[in-house]
Backbone and ligand atoms as CSV (ligand in chain L), in Angstrom:
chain,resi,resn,atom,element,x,y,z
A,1,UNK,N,N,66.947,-20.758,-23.908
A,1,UNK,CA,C,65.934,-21.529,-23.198
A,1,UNK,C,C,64.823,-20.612,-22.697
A,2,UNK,N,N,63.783,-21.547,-22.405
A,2,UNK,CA,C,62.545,-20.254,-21.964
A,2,UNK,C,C,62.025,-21.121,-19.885
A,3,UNK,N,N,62.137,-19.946,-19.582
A,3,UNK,CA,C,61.182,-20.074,-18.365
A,3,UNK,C,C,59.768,-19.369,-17.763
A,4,UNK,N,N,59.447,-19.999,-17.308
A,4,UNK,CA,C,58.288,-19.491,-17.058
A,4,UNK,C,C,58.027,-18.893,-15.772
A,5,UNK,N,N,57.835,-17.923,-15.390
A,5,UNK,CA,C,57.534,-16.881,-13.865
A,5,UNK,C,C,56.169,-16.129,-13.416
A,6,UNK,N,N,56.214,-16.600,-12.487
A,6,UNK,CA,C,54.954,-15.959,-11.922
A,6,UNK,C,C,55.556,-14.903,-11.390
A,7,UNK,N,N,54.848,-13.479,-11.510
A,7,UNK,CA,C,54.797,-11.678,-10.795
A,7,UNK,C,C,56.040,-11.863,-9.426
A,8,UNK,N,N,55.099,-12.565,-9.134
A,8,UNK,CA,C,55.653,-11.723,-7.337
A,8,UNK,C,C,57.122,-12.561,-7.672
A,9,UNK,N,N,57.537,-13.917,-8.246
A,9,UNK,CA,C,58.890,-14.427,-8.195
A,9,UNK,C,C,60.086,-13.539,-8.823
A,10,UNK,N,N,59.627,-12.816,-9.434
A,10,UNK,CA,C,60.586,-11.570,-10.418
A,10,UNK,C,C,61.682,-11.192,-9.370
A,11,UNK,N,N,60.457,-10.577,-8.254
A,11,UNK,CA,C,61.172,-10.078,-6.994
A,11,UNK,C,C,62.157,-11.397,-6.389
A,12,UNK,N,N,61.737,-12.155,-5.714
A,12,UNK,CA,C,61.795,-12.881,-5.415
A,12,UNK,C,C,63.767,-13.532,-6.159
A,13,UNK,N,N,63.429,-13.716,-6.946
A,13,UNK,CA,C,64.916,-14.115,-7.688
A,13,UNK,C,C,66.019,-12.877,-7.800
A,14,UNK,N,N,65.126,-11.815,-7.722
A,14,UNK,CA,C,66.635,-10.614,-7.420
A,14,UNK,C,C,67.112,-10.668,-5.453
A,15,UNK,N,N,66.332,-11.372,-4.885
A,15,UNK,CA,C,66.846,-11.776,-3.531
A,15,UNK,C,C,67.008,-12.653,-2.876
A,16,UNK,N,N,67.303,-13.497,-4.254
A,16,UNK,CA,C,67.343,-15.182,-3.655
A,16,UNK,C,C,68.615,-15.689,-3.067
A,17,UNK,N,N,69.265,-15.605,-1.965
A,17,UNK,CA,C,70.329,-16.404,-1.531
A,17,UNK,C,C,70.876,-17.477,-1.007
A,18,UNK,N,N,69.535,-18.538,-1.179
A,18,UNK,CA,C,69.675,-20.104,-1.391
A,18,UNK,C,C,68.800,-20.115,-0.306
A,19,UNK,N,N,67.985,-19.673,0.331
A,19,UNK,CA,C,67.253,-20.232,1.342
A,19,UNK,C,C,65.619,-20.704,0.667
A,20,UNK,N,N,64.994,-21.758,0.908
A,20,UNK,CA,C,63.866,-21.987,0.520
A,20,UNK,C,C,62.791,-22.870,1.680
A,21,UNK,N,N,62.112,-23.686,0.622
A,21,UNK,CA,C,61.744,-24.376,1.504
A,21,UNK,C,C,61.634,-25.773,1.564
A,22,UNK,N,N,62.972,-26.144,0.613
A,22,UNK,CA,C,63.348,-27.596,1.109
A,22,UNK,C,C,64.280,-27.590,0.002
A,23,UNK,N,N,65.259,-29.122,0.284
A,23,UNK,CA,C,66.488,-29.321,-0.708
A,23,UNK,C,C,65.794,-29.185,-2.412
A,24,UNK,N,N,65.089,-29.582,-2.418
A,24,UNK,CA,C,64.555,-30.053,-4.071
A,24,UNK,C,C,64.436,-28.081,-4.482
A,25,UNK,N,N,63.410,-27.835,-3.865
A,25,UNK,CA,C,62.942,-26.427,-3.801
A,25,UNK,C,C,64.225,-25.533,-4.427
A,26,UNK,N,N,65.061,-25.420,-3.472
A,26,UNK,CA,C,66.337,-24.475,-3.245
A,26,UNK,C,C,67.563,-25.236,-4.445
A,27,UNK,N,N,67.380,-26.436,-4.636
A,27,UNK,CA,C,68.235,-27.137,-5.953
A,27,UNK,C,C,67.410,-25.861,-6.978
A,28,UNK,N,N,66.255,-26.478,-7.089
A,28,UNK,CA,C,65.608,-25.901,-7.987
A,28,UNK,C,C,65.294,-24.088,-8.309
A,29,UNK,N,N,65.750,-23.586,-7.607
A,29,UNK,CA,C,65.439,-22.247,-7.305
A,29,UNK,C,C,66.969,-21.619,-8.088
A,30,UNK,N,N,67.432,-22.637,-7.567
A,30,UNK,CA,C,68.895,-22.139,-7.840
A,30,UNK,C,C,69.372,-21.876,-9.351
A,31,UNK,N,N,68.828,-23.356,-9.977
A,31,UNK,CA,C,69.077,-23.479,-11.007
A,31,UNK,C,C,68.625,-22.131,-12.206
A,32,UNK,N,N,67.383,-22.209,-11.649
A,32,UNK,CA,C,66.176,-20.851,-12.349
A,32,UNK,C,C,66.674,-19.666,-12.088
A,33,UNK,N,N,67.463,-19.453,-11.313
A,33,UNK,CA,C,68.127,-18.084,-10.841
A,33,UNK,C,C,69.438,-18.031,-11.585
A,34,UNK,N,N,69.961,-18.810,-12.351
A,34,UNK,CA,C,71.395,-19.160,-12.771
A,34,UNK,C,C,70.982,-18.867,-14.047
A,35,UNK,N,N,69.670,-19.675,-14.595
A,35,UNK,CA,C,69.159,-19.329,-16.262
A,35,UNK,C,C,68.683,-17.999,-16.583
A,36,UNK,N,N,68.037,-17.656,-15.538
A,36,UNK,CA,C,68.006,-16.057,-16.264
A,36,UNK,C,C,68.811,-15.240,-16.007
A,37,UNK,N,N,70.165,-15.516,-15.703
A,37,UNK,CA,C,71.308,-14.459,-15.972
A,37,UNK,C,C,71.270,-14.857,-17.285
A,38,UNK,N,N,71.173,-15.599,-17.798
A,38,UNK,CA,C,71.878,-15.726,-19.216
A,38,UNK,C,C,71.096,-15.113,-20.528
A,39,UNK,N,N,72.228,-14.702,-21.177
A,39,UNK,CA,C,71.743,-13.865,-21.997
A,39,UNK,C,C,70.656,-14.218,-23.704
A,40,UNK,N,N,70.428,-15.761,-23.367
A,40,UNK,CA,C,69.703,-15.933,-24.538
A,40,UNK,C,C,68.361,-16.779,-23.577
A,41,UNK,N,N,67.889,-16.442,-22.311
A,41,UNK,CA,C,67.207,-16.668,-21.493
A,41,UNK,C,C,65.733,-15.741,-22.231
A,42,UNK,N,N,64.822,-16.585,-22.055
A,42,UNK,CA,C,63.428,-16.076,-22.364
A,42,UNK,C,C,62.474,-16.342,-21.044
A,43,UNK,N,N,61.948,-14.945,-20.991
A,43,UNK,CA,C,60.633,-15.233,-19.982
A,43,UNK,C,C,59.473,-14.943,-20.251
A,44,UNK,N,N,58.666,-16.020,-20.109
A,44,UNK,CA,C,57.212,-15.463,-19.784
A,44,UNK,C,C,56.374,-15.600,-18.303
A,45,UNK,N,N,55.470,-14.514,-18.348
A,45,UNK,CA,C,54.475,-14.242,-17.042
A,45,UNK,C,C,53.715,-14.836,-16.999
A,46,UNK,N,N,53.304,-14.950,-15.762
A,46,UNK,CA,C,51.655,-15.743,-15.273
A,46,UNK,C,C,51.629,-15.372,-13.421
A,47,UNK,N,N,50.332,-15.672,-13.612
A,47,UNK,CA,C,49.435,-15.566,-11.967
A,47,UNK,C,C,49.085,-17.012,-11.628
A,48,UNK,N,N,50.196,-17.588,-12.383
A,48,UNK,CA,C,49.353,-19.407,-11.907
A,48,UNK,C,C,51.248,-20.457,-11.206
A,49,UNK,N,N,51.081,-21.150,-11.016
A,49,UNK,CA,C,52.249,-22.009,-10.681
A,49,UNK,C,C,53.136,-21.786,-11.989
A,50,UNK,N,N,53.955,-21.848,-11.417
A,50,UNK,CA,C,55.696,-21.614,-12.556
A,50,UNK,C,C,56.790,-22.577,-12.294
A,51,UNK,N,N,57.857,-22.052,-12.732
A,51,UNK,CA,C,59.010,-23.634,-12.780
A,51,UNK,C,C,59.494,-23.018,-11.908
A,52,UNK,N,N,59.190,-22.452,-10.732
A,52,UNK,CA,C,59.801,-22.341,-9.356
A,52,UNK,C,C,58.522,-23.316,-8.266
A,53,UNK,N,N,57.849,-22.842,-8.736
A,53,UNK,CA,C,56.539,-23.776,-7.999
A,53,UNK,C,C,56.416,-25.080,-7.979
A,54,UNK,N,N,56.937,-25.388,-9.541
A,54,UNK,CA,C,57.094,-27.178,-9.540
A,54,UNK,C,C,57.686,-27.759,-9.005
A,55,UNK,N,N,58.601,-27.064,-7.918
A,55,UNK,CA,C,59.742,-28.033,-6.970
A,55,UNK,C,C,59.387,-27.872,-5.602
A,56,UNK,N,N,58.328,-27.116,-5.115
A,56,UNK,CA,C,57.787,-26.528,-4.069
A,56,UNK,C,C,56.840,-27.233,-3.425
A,57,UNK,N,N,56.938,-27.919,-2.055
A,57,UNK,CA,C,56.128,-28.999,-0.851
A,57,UNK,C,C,55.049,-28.143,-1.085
A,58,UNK,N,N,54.769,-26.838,-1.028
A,58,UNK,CA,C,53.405,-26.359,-0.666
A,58,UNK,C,C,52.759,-26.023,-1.765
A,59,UNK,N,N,52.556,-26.614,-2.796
A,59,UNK,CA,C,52.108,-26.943,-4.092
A,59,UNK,C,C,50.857,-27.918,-4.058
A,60,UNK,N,N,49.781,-27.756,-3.785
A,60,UNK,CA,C,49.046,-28.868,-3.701
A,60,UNK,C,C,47.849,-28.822,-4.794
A,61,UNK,N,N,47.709,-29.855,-5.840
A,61,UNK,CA,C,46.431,-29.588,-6.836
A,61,UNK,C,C,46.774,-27.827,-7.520
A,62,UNK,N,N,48.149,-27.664,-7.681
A,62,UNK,CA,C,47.729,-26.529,-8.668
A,62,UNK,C,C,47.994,-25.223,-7.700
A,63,UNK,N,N,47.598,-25.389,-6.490
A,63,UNK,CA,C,47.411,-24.597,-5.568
A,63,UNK,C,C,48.508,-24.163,-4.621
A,64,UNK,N,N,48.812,-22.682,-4.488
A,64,UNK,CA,C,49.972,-22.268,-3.133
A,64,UNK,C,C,49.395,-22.162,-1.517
A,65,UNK,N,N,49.578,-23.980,-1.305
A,65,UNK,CA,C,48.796,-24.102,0.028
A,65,UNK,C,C,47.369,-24.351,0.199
A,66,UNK,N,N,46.814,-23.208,0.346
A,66,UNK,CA,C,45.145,-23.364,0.231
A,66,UNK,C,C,44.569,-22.333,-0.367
A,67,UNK,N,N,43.102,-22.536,-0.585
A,67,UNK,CA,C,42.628,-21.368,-1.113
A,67,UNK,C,C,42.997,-19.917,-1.143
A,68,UNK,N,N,42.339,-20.027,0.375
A,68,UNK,CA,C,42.813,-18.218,0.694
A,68,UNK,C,C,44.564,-17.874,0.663
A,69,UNK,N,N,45.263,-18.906,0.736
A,69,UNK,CA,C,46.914,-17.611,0.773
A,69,UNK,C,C,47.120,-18.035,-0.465
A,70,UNK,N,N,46.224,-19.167,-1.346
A,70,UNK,CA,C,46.586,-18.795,-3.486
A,70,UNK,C,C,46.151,-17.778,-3.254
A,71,UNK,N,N,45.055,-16.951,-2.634
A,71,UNK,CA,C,44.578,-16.259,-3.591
A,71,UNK,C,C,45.250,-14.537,-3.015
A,72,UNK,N,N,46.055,-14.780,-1.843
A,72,UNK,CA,C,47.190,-14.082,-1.887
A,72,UNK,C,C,47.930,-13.287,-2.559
A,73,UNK,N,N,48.493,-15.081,-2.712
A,73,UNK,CA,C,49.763,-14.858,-3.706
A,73,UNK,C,C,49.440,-14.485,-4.909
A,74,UNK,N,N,48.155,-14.622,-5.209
A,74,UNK,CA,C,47.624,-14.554,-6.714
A,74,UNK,C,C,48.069,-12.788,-7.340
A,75,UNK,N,N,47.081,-12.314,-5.650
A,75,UNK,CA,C,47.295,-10.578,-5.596
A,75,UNK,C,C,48.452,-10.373,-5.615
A,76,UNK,N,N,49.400,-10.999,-5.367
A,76,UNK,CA,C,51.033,-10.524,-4.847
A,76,UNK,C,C,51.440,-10.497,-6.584
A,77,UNK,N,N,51.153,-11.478,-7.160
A,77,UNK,CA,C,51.492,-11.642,-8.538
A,77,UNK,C,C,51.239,-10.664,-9.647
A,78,UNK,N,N,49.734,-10.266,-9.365
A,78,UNK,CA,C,49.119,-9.523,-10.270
A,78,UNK,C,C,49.750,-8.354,-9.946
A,79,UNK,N,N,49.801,-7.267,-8.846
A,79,UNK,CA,C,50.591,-5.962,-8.594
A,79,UNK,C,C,51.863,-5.888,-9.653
A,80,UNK,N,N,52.956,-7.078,-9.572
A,80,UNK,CA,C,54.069,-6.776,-10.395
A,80,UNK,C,C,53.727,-6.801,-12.109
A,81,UNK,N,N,52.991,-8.024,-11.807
A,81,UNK,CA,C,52.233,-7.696,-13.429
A,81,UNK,C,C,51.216,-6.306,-14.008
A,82,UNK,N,N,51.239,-6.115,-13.244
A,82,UNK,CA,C,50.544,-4.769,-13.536
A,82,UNK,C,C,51.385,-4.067,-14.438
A,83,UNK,N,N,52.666,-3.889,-14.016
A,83,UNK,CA,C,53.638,-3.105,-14.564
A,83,UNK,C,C,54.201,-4.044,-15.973
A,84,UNK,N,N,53.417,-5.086,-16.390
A,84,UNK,CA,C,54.291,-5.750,-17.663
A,84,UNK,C,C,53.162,-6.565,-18.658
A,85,UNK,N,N,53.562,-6.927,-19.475
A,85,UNK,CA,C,52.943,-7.379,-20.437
A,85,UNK,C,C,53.315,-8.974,-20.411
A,86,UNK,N,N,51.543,-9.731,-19.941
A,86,UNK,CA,C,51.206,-11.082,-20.101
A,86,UNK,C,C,51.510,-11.731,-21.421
A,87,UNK,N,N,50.986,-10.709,-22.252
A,87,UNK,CA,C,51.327,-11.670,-23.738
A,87,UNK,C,C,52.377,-11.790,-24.911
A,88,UNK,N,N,53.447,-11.295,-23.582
A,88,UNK,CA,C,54.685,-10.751,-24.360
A,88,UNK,C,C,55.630,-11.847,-23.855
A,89,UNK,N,N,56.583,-12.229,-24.536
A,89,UNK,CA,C,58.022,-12.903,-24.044
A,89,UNK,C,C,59.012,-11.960,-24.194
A,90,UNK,N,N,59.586,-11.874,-22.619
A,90,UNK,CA,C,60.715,-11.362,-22.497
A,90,UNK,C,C,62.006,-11.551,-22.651
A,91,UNK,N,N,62.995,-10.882,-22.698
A,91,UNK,CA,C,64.582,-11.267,-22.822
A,91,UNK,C,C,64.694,-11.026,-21.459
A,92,UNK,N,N,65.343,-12.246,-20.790
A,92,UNK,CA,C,65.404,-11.945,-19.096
A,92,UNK,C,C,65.985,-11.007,-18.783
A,93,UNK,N,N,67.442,-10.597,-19.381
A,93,UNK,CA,C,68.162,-9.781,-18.697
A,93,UNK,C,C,67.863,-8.087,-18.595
A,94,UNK,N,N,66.719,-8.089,-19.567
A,94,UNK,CA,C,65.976,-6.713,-20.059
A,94,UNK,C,C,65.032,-7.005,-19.064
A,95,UNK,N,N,64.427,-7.705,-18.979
A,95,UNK,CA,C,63.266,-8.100,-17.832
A,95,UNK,C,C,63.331,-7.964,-16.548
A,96,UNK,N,N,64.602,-8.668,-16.258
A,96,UNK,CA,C,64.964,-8.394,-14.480
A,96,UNK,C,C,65.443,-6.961,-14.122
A,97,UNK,N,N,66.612,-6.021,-15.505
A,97,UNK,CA,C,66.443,-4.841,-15.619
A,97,UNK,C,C,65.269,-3.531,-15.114
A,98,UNK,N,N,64.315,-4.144,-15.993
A,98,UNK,CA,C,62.906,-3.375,-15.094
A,98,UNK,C,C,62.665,-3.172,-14.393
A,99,UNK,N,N,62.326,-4.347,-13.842
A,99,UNK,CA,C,61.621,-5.017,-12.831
A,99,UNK,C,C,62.475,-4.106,-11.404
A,100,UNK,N,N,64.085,-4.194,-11.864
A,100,UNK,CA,C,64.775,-2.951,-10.871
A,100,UNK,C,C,63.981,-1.773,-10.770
A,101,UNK,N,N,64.363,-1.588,-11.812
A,101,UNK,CA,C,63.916,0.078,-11.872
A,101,UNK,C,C,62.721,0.156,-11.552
A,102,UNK,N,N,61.848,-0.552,-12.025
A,102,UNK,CA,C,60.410,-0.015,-11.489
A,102,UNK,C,C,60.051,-0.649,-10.114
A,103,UNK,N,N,60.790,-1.636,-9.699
A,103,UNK,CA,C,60.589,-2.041,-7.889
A,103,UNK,C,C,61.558,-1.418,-6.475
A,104,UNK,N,N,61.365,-0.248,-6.970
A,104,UNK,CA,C,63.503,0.162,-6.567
A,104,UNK,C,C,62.862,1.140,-5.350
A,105,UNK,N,N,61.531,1.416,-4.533
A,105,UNK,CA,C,61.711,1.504,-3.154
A,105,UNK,C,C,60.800,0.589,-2.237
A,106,UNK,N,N,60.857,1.135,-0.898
A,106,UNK,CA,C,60.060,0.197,-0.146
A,106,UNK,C,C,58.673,0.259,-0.504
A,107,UNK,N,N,58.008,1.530,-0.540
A,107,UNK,CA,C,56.577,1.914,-0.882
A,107,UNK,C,C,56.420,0.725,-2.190
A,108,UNK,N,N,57.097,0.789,-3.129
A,108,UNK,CA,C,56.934,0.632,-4.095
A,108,UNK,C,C,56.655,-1.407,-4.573
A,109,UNK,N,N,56.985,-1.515,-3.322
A,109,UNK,CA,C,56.968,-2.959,-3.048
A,109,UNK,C,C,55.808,-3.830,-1.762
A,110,UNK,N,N,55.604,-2.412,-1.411
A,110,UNK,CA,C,54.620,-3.138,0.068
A,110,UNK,C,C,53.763,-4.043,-0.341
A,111,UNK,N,N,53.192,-3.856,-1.748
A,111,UNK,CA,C,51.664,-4.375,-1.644
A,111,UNK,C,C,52.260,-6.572,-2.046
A,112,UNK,N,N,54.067,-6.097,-2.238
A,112,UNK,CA,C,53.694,-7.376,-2.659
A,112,UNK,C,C,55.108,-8.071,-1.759
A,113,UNK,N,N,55.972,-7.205,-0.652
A,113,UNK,CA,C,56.558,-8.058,0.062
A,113,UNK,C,C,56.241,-8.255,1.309
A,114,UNK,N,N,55.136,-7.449,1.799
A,114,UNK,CA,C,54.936,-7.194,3.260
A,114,UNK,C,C,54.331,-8.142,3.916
A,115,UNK,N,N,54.834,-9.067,5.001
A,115,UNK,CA,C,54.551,-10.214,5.546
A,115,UNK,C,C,54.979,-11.021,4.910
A,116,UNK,N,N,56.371,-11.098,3.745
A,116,UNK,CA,C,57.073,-11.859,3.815
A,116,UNK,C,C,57.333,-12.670,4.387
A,117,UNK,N,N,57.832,-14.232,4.541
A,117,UNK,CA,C,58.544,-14.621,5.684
A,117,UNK,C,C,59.789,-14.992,5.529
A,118,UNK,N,N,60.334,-14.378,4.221
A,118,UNK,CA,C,61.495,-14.059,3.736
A,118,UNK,C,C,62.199,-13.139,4.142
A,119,UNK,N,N,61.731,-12.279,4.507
A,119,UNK,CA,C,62.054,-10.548,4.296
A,119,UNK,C,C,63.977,-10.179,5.297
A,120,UNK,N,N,63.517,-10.940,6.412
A,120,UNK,CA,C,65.293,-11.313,6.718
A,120,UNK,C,C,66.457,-11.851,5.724
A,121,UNK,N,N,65.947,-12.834,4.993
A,121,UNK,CA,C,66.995,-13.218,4.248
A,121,UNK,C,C,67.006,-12.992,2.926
A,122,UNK,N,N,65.927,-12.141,2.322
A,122,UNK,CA,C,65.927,-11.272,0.627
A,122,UNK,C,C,66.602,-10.211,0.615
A,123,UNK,N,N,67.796,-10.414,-0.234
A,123,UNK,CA,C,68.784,-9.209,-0.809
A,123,UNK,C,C,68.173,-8.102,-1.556
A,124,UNK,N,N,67.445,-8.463,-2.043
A,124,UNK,CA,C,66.725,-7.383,-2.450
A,124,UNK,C,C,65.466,-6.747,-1.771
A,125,UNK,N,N,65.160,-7.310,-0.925
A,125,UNK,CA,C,64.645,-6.647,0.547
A,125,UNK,C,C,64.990,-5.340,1.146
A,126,UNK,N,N,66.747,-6.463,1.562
A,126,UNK,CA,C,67.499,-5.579,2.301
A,126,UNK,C,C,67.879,-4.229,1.723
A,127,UNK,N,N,67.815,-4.544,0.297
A,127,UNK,CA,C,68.795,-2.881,-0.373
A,127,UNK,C,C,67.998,-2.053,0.004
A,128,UNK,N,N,66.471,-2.123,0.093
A,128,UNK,CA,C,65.698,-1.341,0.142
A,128,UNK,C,C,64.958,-0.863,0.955
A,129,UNK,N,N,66.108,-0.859,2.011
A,129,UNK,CA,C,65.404,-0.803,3.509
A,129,UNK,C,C,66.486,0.133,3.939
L,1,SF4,S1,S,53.829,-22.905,-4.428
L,1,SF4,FE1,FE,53.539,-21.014,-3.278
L,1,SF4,S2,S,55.173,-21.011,-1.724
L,1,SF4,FE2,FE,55.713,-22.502,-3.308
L,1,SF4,S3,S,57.025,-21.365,-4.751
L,1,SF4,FE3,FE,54.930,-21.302,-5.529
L,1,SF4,S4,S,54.097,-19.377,-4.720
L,1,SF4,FE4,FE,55.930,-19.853,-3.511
C-alpha cells in the first residue's frame, strides 16, 4: 500500500503514542503508524496536507489552522525534506530508517520540534533529550 507524508510527520510517527487531537485524528494516526511498519509499505513526501491531516479538526480549506502557523508547519516540513528526495517513492521501513539516523540529536531537530506542543508526550522527543 502507499501513503502519503508530509516532512515534519516522519518525526512525528517515530513518537507517536496515541495522543492527538481528537478520536477520529488518533483512530487515524494510529492506523498510519501501523502501515508503515510494514514491509511492502510505500511512501511519498510533500509540504502540503497528508493522510494524517485528513482526519485532523484543524484542517481548514487545505490549510493547518491559518495562514501564518501553515506556513509554519510548511517550514517545519521543508527542513526534514531537505534531507530527502520529493520525487522519489520510498520503502517505509528504509525511510523511517533514515530519517533515524539523520534526526538522531536535539540540535539536529530544533528547527523542526521546538515549540512543540507535543514535546511531553513524543518518544522520540524524549530519546533525545
Ligand atoms: S492539519 Fe496541521 S495540526 Fe493537523 S495533522 Fe496536519 S499539520 Fe498537524
Amino acid at each position: 500500500m502507499k501513503i502519503k507524508l508530509r516532512g515534519h510527520h516522519l518525526l512525528c510517527l517515530l513518537g507517536f503514542q496515541g495522543y492527538g487531537y481528537s478520536e477520529d485524528f488518533v483512530l487515524n494516526m494510529t492506523r498510519i503508524n501501523e502501515l508503515r511498519k510494514s514491509e511492502d509499505c510505500i511512501v511519498s513526501l510533500t509540504n502540503e496536507p497528508d493522510d494524517i491531516c485528513s482526519s485532523c479538526p484543524n484542517l481548514n480549506d487545505n490549510v493547518c489552522e491559518n495562514k501564518k502557523q501553515n506556513e509554519i508547519i510548511v517550514e517545519m516540513d521543508d527542513e526534514v525534506l531537505s534531507q530527502f528526495n520529493l520525487e522519489k517513492e520510498y520503502n517505509s521501513l528504509e525511510l523511517f530508517n533514515e530519517v533515524s539516523l539523520k534526526f538522531n540529536t536535539m540540535k539536529k531537530v530544533e528547527n523542526v520540534c521546538k515549540n512543540c506542543k507535543w514535546e511531553n508526550e513524543c518518544l522520540f522527543y524524549k530519546k533525545l533529550e
